[in-house]
C-alpha positions in Angstrom: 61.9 126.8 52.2 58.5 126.2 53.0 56.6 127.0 56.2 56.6 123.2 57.2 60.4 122.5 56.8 61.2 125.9 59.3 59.0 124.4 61.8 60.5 121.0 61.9 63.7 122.6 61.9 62.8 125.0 64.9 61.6 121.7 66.7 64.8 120.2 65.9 66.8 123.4 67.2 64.4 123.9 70.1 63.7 120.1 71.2 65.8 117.6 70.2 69.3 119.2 70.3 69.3 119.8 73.7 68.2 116.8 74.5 70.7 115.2 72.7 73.1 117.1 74.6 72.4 116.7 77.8 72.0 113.4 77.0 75.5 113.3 75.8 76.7 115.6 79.2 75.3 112.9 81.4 76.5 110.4 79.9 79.9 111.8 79.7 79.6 112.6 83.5 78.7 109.2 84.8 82.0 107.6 82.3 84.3 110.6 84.2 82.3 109.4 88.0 83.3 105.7 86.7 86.8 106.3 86.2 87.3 108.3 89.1 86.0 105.1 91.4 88.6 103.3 89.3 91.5 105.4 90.4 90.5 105.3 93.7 89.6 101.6 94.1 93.6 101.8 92.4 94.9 104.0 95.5 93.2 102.2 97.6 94.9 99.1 96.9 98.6 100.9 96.5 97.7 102.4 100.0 96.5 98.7 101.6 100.3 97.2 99.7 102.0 100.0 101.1 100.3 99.1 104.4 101.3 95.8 104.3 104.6 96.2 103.3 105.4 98.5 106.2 103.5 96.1 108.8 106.4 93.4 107.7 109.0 95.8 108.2 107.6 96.6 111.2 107.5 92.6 112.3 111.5 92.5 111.2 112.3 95.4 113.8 110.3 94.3 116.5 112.1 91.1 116.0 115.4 92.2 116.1 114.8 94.9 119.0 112.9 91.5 121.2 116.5 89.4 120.5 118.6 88.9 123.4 121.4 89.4 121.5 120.3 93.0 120.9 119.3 94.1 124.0 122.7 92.5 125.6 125.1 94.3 122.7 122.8 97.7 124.1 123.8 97.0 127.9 127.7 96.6 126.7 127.6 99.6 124.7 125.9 101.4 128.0 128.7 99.7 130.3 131.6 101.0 127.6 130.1 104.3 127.4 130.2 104.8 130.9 133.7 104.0 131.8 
């Protein structure tokens, strides 16, 4: 080899390879920083149907627990238990 082709080959190994890499790194970190917003833009909607789903569960046993029929079957079950 001649003396020109080692020193464009030591500016390749010097320079430009790491360049490329860390090029590459970065990119690779801002794809794994994307994804991760994904999956938590996804848990944050699971939580916020979760939420919701418990909220109308919630609304059905408030309902039943404000019936008059409820709270009258709980007095008769007091009066039974006492006699």
């Amino acid at each position: 080899m001649d003396e020109g082709m080692v020193f464009v080959l030591i500016i390749l190994f010097a320079f430009v390879l790491p360049i490329v890499m860390v090029g590459t790194w970065t990119s690779h970190k801002k794809e794994m920083a994307k994804a991760n917003t994904n999956l938590n833009n996804s848990e944050k909607q699971n939580m916020q149907n979760e939420l919701a789903a418990v909220k109308s569960r919630l609304e059905v046993l408030e309902a039943i627990v404000t019936d008059k029929k409820y709270q009258l079957n709980q007095e008769i079950s007091k009066l039974k238990a006492v006699d």
